[in-house]
C-alpha positions in Angstrom: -11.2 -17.3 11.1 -12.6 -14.1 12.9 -14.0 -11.5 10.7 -11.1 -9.3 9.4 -11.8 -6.3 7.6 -11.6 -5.9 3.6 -8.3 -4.4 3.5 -6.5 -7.1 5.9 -8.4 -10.0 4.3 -7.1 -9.0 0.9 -3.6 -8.7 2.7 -4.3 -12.3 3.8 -5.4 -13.8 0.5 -1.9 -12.7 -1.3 -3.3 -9.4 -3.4 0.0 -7.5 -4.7 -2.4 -4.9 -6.1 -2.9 -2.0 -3.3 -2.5 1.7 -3.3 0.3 4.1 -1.7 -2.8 4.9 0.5 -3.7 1.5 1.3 -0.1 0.5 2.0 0.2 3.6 4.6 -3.0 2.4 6.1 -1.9 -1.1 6.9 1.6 0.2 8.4 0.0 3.4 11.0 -3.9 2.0 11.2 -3.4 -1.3 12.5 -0.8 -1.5 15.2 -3.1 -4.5 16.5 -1.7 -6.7 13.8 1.6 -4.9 13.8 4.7 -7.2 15.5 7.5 -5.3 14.4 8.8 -2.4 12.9 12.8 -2.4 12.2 14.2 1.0 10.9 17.5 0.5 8.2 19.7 3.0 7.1 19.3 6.4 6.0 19.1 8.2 3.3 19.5 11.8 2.6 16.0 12.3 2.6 14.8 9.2 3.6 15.0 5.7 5.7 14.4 2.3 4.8 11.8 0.7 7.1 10.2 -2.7 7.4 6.6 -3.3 9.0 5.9 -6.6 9.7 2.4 -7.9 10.2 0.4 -11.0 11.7 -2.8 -12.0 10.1 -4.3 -15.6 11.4 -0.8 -17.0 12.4 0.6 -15.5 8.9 3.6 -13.2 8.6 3.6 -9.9 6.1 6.3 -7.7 5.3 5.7 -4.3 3.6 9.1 -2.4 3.1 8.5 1.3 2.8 10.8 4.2 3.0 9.9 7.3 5.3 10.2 10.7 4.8 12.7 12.3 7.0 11.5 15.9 7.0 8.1 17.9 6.6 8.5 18.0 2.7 9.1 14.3 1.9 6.1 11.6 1.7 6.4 8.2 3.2 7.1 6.2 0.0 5.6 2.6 -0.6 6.3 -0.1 -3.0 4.6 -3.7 -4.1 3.9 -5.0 -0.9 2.8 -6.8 1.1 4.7 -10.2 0.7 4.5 -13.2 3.0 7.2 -13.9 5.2 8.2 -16.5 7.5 9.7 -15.9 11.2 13.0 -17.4 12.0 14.7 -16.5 15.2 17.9 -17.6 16.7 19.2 -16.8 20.4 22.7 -14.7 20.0 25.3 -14.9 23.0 28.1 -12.6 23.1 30.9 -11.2 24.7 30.9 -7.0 25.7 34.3 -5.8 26.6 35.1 -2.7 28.4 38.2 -1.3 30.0 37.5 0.3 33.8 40.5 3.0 35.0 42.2 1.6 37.8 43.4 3.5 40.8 
């Protein structure tokens, strides 16, 4: 294992116990370990988000809501939690109607 810094090694070893600070850290300081970010719905003042992390082959999810205008704070909660990745290829079918002449 390369040498990870203090905050992402206790990410790694499981630690529940990190600060609002710490949590906005790890989702805006470290898009190197960063895989995905998926946005949910909104809020009146805020939207759900999902940051999802890779540490040494490990998966992390931290679920945070964003502030949607100057006055709101990015709010976190007790994160990270491990995760696994499961993917699945999706085929479908668009239809559209073209006018014809």
């Amino acid at each position: 294992m390369e040498e990870l810094d203090e905050l992402i090694l206790r990410v790694y070893n499981g630690d529940q116990d990190f600060t609002e600070n710490e949590l906005n850290d790890l989702v805006t300081e470290y898009e190197d370990i960063t895989v995905d970010t998926i946005e949910g719905g909104d809020r009146r003042w805020s939207r759900n988000m999902e940051t999802i992390l890779i540490i040494e082959g490990k998966y992390f999810s931290i679920q945070w809501e964003k502030g949607l205008t100057e006055n709101q704070e990015n709010e976190f909660y007790d994160q990270p939690i491990e995760v696994s990745l499961h993917e699945e290829e999706i085929i479908y079918t668009k239809r559209t109607y073209i006018a014809v002449k």
